[in-house]
C-alpha positions as CSV (number, residue, x, y, z in Angstrom):
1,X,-15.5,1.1,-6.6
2,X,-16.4,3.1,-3.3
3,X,-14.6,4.0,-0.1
4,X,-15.2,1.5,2.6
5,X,-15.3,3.9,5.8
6,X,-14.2,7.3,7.3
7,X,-14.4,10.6,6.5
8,X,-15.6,10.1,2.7
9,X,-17.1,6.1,3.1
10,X,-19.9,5.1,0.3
11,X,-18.1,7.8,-2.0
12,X,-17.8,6.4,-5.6
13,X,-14.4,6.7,-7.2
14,X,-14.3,6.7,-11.0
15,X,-12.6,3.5,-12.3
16,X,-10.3,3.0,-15.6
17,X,-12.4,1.6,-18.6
18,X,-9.0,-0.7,-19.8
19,X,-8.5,-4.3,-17.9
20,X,-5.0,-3.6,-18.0
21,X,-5.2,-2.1,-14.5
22,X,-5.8,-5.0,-11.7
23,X,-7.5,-2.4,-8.7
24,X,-7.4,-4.1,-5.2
25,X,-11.2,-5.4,-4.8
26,X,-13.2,-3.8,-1.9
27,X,-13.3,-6.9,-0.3
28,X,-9.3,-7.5,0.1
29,X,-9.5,-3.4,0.8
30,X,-11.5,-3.8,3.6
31,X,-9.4,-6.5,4.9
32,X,-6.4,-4.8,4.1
33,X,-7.6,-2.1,6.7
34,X,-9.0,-3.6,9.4
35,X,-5.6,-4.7,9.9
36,X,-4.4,-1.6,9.4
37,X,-6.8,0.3,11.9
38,X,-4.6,0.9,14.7
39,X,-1.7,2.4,12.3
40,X,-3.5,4.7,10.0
41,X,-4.4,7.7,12.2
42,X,-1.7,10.8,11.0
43,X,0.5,7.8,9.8
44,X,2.2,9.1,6.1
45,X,1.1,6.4,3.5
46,X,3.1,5.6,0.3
47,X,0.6,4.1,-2.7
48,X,3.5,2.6,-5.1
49,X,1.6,1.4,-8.2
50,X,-1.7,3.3,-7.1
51,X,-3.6,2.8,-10.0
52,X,-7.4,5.0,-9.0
53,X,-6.5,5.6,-6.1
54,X,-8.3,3.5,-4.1
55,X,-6.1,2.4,-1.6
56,X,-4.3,5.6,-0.9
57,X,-7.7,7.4,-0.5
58,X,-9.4,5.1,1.5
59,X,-6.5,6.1,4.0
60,X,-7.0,9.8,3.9
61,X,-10.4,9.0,4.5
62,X,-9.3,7.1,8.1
63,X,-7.9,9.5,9.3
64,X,-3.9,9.3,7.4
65,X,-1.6,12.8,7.8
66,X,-0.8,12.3,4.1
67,X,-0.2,10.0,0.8
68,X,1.9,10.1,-2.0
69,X,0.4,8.1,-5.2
70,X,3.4,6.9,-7.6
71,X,2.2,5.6,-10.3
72,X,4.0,5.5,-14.0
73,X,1.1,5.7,-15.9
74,X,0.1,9.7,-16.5
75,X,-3.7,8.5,-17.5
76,X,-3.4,7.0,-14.1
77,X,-2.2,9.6,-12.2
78,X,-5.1,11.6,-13.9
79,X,-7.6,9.7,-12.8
80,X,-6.2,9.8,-9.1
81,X,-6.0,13.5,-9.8
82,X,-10.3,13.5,-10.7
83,X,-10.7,11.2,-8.1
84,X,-8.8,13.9,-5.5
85,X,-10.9,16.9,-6.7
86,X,-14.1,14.7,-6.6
87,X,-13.5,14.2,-2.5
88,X,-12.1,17.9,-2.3
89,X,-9.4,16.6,-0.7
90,X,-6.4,19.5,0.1
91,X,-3.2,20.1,-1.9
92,X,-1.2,19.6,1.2
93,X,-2.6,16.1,1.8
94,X,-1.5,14.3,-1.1
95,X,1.3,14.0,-4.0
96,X,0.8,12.2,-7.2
97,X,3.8,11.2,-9.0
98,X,4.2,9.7,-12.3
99,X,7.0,7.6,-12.3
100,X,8.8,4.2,-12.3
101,X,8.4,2.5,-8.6
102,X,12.2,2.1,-8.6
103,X,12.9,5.7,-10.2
104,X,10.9,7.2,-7.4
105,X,12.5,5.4,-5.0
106,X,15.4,5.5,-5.9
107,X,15.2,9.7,-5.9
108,X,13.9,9.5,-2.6
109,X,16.4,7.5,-1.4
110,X,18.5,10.2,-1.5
111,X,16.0,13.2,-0.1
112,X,16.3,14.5,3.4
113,X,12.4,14.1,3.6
114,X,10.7,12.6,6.2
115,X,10.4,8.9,5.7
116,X,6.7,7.2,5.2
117,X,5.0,5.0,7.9
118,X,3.2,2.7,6.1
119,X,4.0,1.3,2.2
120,X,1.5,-0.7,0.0
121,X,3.0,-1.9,-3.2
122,X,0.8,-3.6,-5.8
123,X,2.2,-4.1,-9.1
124,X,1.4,-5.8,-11.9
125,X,1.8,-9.7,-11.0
126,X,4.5,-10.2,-13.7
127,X,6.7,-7.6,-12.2
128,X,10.0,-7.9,-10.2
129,X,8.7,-7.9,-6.8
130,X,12.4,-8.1,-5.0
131,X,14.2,-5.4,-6.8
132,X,11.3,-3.5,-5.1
133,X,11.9,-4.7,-1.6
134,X,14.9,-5.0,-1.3
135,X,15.3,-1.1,-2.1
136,X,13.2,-0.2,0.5
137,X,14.8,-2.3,3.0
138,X,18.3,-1.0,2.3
139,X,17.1,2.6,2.0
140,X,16.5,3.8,5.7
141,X,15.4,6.9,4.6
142,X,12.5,5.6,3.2
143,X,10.3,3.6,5.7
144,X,10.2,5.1,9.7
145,X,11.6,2.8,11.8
146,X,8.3,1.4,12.8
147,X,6.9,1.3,9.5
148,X,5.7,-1.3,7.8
149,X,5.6,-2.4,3.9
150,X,2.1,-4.4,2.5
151,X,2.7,-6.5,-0.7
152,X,-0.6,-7.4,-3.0
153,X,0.5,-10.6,-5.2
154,X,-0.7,-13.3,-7.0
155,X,-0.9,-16.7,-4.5
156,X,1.2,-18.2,-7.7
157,X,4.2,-16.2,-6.6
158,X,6.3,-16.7,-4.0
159,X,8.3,-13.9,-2.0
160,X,10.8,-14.3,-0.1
161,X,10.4,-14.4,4.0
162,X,13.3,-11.8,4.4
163,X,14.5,-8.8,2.6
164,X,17.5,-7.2,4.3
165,X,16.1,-5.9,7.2
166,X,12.7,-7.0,6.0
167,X,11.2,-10.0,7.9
168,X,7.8,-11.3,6.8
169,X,5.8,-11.4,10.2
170,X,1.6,-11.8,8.5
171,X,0.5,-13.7,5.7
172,X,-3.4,-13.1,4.2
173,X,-4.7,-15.0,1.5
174,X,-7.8,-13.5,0.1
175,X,-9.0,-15.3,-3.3
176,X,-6.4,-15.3,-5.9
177,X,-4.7,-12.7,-4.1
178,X,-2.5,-12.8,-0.8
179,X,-1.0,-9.6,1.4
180,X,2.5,-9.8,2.8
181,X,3.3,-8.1,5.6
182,X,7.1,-7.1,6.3
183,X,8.6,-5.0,8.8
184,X,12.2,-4.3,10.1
185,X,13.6,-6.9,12.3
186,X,13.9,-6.2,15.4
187,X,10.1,-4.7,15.9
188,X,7.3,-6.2,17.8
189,X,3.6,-7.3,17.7
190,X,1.2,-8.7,19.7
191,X,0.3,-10.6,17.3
192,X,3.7,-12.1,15.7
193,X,4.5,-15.6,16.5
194,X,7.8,-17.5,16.7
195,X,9.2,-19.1,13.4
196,X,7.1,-19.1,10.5
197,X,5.0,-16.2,9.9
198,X,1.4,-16.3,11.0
199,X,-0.8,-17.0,8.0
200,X,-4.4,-16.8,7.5
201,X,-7.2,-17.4,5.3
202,X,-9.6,-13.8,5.3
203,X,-13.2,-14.9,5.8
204,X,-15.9,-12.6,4.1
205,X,-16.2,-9.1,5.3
206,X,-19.1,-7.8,7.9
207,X,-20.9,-5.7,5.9
């Protein structure tokens, strides 16, 4: 597993030796941020379910203010941890939490801290997808008002269009796997169309 571009690109990360942990491929990764590009510079990124890293990293290394890693696995958040040290990347740029996504969330509900711009949630496919979401959406404290939250999941499940606040606006199916795009309602993009939410089919990456 290596980091696709920036500050630290072709760096290795170290990967967990169990198959119990489902890391976002490099391919989807890449896809995931080119459509990200215009968002990530300074933008504060929340990893929920972060697994190595990977993801969360791979916006430090474009140019992101800071990440927080949740994840409620401490082998996990270990391996983050090595993976951290590995890059030399500061104390004041990240925080790795072990915890229960809807723990954390729910203690940061309740924090005056500054809310996060940009969410990616990945869990394990069998998890409860909605509890998730609709936290977040009924939590303004938690996402910025421009923010946006990214959902990894299986194409076999199904989320919902809306969430509160939360209105689907991109759909990208990659493989097995398909991203979700939400955002509050109200907020605007150039490339958002009326009614259903645009949907498309990621072609292979330029290497």
């Amino acid at each position: 597993m290596r980091i696709i571009a920036g500050k630290y690109r072709g760096r290795r990360l170290k990967s967990p030796p169990s198959l119990q942990t489902r890391p976002t491929s490099d391919r989807l990764r890449e896809t995931l941020f080119n459509i990200l590009a215009p968002r990530i510079e300074g933008s504060r990124f929340l990893d929920l379910c972060a697994g190595t890293g990977a993801v969360g990293i791979e916006s430090l290394s474009r140019g992101a203010e800071h990440v927080t890693f949740v994840d409620q696995s401490r082998k996990m958040c270990a391996l983050i941890e090595a993976n951290l040290e590995a890059l030399g990347i500061e104390d004041n740029e990240v925080a790795v939490i072990s915890s229960d996504t809807m723990a954390f969330l729910t203690r940061q509900s309740k924090k005056s801290s500054a809310p996060v711009d940009i969410i990616f949630f990945d869990p394990p496919y069998a998890s409860d997808y909605e509890e998730v979401l609709n936290l977040i959406a009924g939590a303004r404290s938690l996402l910025a008002d421009n923010g946006i939250v990214i959902v990894e999941h299986c194409k076999k499940k199904e989320l919902g269009e809306a969430f509160g606040e939360l209105r689907r606006y991109r759909v990208v199916k990659q493989g097995d796997s398909i991203l979700s795009f939400y955002e509050r309602e109200g907020q605007s993009h150039s490339h958002q169309r009326m009614g259903n939410p645009s949907s498309e089919v990621s072609p292979d990456p330029i290497c």
